[in-house]
C-alpha positions as CSV (number, residue, x, y, z in Angstrom):
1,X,52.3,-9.2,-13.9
2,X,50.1,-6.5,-15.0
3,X,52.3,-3.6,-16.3
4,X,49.9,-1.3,-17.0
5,X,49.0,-1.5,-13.3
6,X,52.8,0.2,-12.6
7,X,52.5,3.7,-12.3
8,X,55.9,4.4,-14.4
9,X,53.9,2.5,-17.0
10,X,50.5,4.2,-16.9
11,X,51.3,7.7,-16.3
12,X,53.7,8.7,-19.0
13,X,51.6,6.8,-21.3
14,X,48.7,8.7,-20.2
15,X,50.3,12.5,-20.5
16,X,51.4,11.3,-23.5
17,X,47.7,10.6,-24.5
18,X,46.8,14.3,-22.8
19,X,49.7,16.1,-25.0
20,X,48.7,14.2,-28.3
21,X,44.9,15.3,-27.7
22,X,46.2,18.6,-26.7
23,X,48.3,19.3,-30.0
24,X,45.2,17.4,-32.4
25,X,42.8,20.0,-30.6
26,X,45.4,23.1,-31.1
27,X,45.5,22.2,-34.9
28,X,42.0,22.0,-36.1
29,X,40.6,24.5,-33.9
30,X,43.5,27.4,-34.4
31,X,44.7,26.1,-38.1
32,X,41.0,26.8,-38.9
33,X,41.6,30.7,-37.4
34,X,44.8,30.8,-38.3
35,X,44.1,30.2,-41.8
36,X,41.6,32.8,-42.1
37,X,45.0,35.2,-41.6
38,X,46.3,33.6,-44.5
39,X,43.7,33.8,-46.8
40,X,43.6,37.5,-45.9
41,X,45.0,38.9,-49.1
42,X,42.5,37.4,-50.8
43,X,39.4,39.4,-49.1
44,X,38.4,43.0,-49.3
45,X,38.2,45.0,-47.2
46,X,34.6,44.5,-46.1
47,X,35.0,40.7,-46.2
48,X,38.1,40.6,-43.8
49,X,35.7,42.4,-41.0
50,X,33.3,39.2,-41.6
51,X,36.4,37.0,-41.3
52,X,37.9,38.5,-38.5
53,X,34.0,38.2,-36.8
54,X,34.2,34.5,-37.2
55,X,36.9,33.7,-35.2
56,X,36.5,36.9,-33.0
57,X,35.0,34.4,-30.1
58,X,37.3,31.4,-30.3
59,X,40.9,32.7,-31.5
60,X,42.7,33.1,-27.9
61,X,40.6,30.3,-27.0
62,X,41.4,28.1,-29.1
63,X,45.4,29.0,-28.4
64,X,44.9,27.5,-24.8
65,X,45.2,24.1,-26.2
66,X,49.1,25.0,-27.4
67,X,49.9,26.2,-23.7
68,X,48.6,23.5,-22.5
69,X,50.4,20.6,-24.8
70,X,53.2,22.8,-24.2
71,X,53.2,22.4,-20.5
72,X,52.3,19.0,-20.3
73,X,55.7,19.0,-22.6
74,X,57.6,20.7,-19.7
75,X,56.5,19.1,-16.5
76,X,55.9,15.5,-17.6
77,X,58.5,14.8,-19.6
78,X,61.2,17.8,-19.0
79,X,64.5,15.9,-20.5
80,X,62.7,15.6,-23.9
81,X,61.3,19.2,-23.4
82,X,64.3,20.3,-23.3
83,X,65.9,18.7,-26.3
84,X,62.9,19.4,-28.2
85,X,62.8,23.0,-27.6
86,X,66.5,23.2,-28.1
87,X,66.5,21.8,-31.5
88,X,63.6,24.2,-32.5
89,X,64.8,27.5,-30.9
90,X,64.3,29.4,-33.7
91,X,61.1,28.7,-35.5
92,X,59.4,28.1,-32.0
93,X,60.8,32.1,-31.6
94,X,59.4,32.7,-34.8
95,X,55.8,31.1,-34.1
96,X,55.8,33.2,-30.8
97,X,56.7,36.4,-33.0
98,X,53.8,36.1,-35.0
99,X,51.2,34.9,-32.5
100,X,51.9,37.9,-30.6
101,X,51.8,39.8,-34.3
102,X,48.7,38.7,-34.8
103,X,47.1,39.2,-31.4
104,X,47.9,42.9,-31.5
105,X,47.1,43.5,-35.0
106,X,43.7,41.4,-34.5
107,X,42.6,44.0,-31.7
108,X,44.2,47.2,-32.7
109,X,42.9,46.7,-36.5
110,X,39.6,47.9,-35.0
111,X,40.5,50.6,-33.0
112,X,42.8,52.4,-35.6
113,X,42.0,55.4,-37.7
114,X,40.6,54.2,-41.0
115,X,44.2,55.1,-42.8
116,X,45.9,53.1,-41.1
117,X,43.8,49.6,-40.8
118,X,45.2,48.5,-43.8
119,X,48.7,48.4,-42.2
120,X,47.5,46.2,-39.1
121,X,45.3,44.1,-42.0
122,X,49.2,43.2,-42.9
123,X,50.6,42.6,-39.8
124,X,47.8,40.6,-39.0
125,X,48.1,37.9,-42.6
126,X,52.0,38.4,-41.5
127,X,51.8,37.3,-38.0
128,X,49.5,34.1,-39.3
129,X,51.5,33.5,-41.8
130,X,54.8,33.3,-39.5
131,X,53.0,31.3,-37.2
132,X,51.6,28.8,-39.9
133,X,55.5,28.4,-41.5
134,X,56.7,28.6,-38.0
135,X,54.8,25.5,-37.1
136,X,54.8,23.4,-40.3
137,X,58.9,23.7,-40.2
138,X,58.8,22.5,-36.9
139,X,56.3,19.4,-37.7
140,X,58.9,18.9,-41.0
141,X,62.2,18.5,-38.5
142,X,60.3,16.5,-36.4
143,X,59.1,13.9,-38.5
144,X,62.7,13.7,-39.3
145,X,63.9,13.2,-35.9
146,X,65.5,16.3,-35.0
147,X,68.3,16.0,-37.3
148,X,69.7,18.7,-39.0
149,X,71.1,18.4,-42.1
150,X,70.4,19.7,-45.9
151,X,68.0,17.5,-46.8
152,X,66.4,17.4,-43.8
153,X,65.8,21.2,-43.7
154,X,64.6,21.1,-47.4
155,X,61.9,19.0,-46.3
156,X,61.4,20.8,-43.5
157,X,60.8,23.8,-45.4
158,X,58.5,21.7,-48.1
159,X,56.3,21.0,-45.2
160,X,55.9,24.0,-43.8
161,X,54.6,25.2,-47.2
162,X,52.4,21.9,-47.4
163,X,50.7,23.0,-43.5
164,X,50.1,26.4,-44.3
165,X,48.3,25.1,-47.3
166,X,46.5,23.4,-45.4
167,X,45.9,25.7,-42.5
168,X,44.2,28.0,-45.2
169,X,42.5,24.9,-46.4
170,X,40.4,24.5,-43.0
171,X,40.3,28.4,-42.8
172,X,38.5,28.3,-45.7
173,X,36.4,25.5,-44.9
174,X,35.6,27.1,-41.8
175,X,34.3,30.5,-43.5
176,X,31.9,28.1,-45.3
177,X,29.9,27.7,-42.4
178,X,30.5,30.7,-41.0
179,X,29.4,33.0,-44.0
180,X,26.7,33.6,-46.7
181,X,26.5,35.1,-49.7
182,X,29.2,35.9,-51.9
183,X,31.9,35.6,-49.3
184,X,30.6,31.8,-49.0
185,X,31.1,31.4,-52.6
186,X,34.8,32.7,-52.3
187,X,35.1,30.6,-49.5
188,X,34.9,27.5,-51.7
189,X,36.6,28.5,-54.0
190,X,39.7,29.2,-52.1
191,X,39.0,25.4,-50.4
192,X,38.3,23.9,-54.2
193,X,42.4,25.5,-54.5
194,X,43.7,24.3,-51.5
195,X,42.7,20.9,-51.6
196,X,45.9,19.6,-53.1
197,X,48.1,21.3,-51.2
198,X,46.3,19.1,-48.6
199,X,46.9,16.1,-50.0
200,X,50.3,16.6,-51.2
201,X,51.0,17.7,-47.3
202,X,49.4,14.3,-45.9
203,X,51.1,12.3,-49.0
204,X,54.9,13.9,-47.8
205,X,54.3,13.3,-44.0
206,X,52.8,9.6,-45.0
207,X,55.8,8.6,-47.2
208,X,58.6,9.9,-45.3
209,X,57.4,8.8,-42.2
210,X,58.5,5.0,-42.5
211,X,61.9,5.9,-44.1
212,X,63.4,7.9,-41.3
213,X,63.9,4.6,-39.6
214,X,63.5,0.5,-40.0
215,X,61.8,0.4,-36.7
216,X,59.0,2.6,-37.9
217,X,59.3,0.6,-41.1
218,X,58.5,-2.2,-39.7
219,X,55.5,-1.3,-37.7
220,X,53.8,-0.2,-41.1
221,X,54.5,-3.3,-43.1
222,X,54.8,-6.0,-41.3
223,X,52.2,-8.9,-40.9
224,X,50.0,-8.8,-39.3
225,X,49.9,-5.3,-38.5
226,X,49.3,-4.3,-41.7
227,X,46.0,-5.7,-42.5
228,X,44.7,-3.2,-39.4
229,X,46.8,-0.6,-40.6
230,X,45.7,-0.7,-44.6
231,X,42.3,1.0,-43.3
232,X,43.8,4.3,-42.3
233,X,45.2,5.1,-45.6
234,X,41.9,4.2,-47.4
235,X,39.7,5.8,-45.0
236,X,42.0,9.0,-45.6
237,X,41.8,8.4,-49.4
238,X,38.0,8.4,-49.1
239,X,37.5,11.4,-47.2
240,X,39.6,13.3,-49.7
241,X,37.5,12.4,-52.3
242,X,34.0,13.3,-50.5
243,X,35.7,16.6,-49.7
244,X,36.0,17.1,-53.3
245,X,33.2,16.3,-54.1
246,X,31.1,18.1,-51.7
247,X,33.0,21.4,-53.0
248,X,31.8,20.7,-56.2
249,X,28.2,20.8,-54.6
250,X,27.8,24.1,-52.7
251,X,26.6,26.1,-52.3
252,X,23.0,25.1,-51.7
253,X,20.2,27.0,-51.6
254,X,18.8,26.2,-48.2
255,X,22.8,26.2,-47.1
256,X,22.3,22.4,-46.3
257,X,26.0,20.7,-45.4
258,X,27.5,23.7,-45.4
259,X,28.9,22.1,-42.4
260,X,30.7,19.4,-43.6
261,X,33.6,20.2,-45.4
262,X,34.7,21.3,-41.9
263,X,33.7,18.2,-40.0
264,X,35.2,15.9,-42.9
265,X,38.3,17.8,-42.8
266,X,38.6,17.7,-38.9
267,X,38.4,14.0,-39.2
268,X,41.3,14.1,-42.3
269,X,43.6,15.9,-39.5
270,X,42.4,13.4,-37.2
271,X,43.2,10.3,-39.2
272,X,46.5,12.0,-40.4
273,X,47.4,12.4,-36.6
274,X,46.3,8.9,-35.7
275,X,49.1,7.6,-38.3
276,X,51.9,10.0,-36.7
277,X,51.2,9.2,-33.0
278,X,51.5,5.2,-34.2
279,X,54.4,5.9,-36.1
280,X,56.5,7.7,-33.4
281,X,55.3,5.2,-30.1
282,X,56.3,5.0,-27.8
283,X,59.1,8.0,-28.3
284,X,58.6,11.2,-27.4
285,X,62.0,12.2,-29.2
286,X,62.1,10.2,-32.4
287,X,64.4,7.3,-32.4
288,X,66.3,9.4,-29.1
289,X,63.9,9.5,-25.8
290,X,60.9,7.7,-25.3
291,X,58.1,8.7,-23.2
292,X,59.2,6.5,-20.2
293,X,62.7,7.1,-20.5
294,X,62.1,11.5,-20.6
295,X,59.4,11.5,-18.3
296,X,59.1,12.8,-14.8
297,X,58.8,10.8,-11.4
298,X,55.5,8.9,-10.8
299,X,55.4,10.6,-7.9
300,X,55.3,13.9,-9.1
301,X,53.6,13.0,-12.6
302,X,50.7,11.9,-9.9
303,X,50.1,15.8,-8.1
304,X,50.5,16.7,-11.8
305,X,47.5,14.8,-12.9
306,X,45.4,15.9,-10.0
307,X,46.0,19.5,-11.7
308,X,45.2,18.7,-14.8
309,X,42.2,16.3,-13.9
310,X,40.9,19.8,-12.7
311,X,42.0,22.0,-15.2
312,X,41.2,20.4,-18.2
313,X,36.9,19.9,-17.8
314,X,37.5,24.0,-17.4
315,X,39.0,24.0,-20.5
316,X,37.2,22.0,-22.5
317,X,33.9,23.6,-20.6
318,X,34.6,26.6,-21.9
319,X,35.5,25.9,-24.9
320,X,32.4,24.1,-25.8
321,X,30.1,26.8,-24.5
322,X,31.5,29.6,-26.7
323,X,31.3,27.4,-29.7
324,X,27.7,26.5,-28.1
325,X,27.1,30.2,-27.7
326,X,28.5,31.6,-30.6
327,X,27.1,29.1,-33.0
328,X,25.4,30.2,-36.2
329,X,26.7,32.5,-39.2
330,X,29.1,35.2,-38.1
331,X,27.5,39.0,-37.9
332,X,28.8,42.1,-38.3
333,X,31.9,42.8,-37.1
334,X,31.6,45.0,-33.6
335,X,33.3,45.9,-30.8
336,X,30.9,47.4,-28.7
């Protein structure tokens, strides 16, 4: 019998699919603008209106993909929605406090009197940087399974240090391509920097990952699932090092590959993702719920897929076009 012909088979698996994509998407598109928040500090005062301009088109945009993941989360599998979000009350607070920071700050920083632009400059690095610790704390429990317990929330805390880092990483990655001149220059420097908190951030999800249980263990190193497996970890080791090497290149005169370090580091998250989403199959609560065991009936996970079969070409129509539209270096900043 064909179980992937059962509906209580195939549908779960393929929300699941839908949330993972939506969460991948959410990362590298808003890491890249919410690491431009955290690199804020760094910038004067002219360079944060050129920052601010590069994400001006994409940043609410690009938090559509976190709603979306989020409600996949709710109405296809609501028992694990609701020991998930339980669990995390208070950083997933947090992360809401400073999205909503940093969505005021990001349009009232333009309309404020010149005095006092420097104050919603702040709110607007502390509403990213909330958001950025917020997230990475929650990615640090998770990978541990929920469980909360000294060590657990020291390496909690260790990643959310280690995704910021990286966060800013991208940010700065993406300001390469977005910007010329000296503010380009700055721009690698700050991604020459973060680098290693990259890799140490990837290293500490990588290692613990097959430790917080034999089952997940087992998957990595057993035969012969590891000879398709070893791949993924040299793949990621080689895309590390052309990263570093191609920030020891630019910039270029004619701004050739200026490009790149953001592609190559979209497909370093990717990878990275690739490994979590193996390790964790098929639970949707680590080592608690899977995705079959939390997950709505067939019947209604069905009308829910009709939904999203319509809602999602929207959003990924629209988000192509203003990337499409929008394309190029980033302009002055206006709002006019």
């Amino acid at each position: 019998m064909n179980t992937f012909g059962d509906p209580a088979i195939w549908l779960p698996l393929a929300f699941a699919g839908l949330m993972g994509l939506s969460i991948l998407i959410y990362v590298c598109l808003d890491g890249f603008d919410l690491g431009i928040g955290v690199l804020f500090p760094f910038a004067t005062d002219a360079e944060k209106d050129r920052m601010v301009a590069s994400i001006g088109p994409f940043w609410d945009a690009n938090e559509t993909w976190l709603v979306l993941a989020i409600g996949i989360l709710l109405v296809a599998f609501p028992t694990a929605h609701g020991v998930i979000l339980t669990t995390l009350y208070l950083p997933v607070a947090l992360m809401l406090v400073g999205l909503i920071l940093r969505g005021v700050a990001f349009e009232f920083r333009a309309k404020a009197p010149a005095r006092r632009k420097r104050l919603w400059d702040f709110s607007f690095w502390i509403g990213s940087l909330m958001a950025s610790l917020a997230q990475g704390f929650m990615l640090g429990l998770y990978v541990m399974g929920l469980a909360l317990t000294p060590f657990t929330l020291v390496f909690a805390t260790i990643t959310a240090v280690f995704l910021t880092v990286a966060y800013s990483f991208i940010g700065a990655t993406w300001m390469i391509l977005k910007a010329e001149g000296d503010l380009q220059v700055k721009a690698i420097k700050w991604a020459q920097g973060g680098i290693w908190g990259v890799v140490l951030g990837l290293g500490a999800v990588s290692l613990a990952s097959p430790f917080v249980s034999t089952r997940i263990f087992d998957k990595w190193f057993t035969l012969p699932e590891l000879y398709f497996l070893v791949p993924l970890p040299l793949v990621s080791a080689g895309l590390i090092f052309l990263l570093w090497r191609l920030l020891r290149t630019l910039p270029r005169e004619s701004d050739a590959l200026c490009a790149a370090p953001f592609a190559v580091t979209i497909a370093l998250f990717t990878l990275g993702f690739i490994g979590m989403a193996y390790s964790f199959y098929p639970y949707v609560v680590p080592e608690r719920l899977t995705i079959y065991e939390s997950a709505s009936a067939p019947e209604s996970l069905m009308i829910i897929l009709v939904g999203t079969l319509v809602v999602l070409p929207m959003i990924i129509g629209y988000t192509v076009l203003s990337y499409v539209i929008f394309r190029g270096k980033a302009t002055e900043l206006r709002y006019y």
